[in-house]
N, C-alpha and C positions, 0 to 999 in steps of 0.2 A: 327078180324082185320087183314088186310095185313099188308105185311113187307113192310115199309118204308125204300127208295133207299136213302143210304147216300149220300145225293150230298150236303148237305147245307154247308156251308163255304168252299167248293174245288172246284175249275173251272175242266172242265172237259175234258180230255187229248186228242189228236190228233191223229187220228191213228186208226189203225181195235183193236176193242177189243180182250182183252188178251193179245196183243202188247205191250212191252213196246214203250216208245214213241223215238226216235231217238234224240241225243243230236249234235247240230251244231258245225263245226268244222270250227274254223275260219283260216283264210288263213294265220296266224304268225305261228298257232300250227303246222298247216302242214309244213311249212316252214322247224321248227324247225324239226319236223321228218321227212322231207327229209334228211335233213343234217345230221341227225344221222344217218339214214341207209345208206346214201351215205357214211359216215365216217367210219362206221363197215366193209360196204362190199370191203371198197378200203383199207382194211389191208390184208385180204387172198389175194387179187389181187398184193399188193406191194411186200408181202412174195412169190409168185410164180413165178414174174419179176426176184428177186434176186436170187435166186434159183435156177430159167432156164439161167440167166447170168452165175451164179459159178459154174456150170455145165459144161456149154460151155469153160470155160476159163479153168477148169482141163481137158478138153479133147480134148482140142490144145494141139495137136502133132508136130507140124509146130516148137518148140523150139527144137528139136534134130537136136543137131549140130552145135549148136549155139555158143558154148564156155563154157556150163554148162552141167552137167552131169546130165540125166532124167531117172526117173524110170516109166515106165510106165504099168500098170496093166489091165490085161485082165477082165475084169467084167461084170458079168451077173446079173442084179439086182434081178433075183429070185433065185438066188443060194445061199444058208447060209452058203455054204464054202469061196466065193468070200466076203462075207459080214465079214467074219471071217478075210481074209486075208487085208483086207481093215482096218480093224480095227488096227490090229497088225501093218500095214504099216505106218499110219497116228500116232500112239506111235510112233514107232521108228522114221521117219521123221523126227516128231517135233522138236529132237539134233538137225537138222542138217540146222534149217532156208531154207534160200535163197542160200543153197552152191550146195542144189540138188532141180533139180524139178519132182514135181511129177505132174504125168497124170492118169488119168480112161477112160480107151477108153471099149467103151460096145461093147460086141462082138455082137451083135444083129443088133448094126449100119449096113450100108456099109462101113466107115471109121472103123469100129474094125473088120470088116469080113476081110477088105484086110489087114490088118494089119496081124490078127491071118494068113492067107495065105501068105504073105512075108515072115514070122519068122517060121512060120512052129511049132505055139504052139496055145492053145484052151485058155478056161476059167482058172481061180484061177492058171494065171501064171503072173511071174515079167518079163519084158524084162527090162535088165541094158545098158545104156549109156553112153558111154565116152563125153567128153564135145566135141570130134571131130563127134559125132553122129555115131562112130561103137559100135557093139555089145560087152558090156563088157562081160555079165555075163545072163543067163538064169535062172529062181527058176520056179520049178511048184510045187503047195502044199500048203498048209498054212506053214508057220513058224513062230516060233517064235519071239517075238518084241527084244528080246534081240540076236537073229541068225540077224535078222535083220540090227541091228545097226551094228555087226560087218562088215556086208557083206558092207555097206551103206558107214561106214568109210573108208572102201579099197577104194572100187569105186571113193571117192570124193577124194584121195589121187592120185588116176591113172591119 
């Protein structure tokens, strides 16, 4: 006897055999997964707005001279000694609120090549500002968060 093809009580599927058969997608579900991948993908995007704003606003230089004293730092983003000295900076700062500001100008810019070319200093250096926008005080090096604050409180004293 042959083998009898089980087809009796199963309607029989659409599609090339072996295939599973394809399930329809109605126009809400999509909807709804639009909106969720639009939802996901417009968070890295809001994060990299803000980001490239606070960016730009620490590296206006345009406030030296203004009546507030600025510190502003030569930085190289692939340098782990600039990143060091960043760190320690952004400690020590934090005393001192809105009595000093701080800047990061990339020396890699055109705005931090001329810069580095005006003051006549490279990367993983401080240039200090009186609030009349002359040069207080020069640091090249990492220092310390606690050399820092001292240097930080003169300056905003001058």
């Amino acid at each position: 006897m042959g083998k009898a093809k089980k087809s009796a009580g199963k309607a029989a599927k659409p599609g090339k055999p072996g295939k599973p058969a394809r399930k329809g997608i109605d126009a809400a579900t999509m909807s709804r997964r639009g909106f969720l991948g639009l939802a996901v993908l417009s968070i890295p995007a809001l994060w990299i707005g803000m980001e490239w704003r606070s960016r730009s606003a620490r590296a206006d230089i345009s406030v030296i001279g203004e009546g507030r004293p600025v510190i502003v730092q030569l930085h190289d983003r692939g340098c782990p000694t600039c990143r060091r000295l960043l760190d320690n900076v952004e400690s020590a700062h934090a005393d001192f609120g809105d009595t000093i500001e701080f800047r990061i100008v990339d020396i890699d810019s055109s705005e931090g090549s001329r810069f580095a070319r005006e003051h006549n200093v490279s990367h993983v250096t401080l240039v200090l500002f009186d609030g009349s926008g002359e040069v207080y005080r020069i640091l090249e090096g990492v220092r310390s968060p606690q050399e820092l604050r001292g240097v930080f409180r003169s300056l905003s004293e001058a």
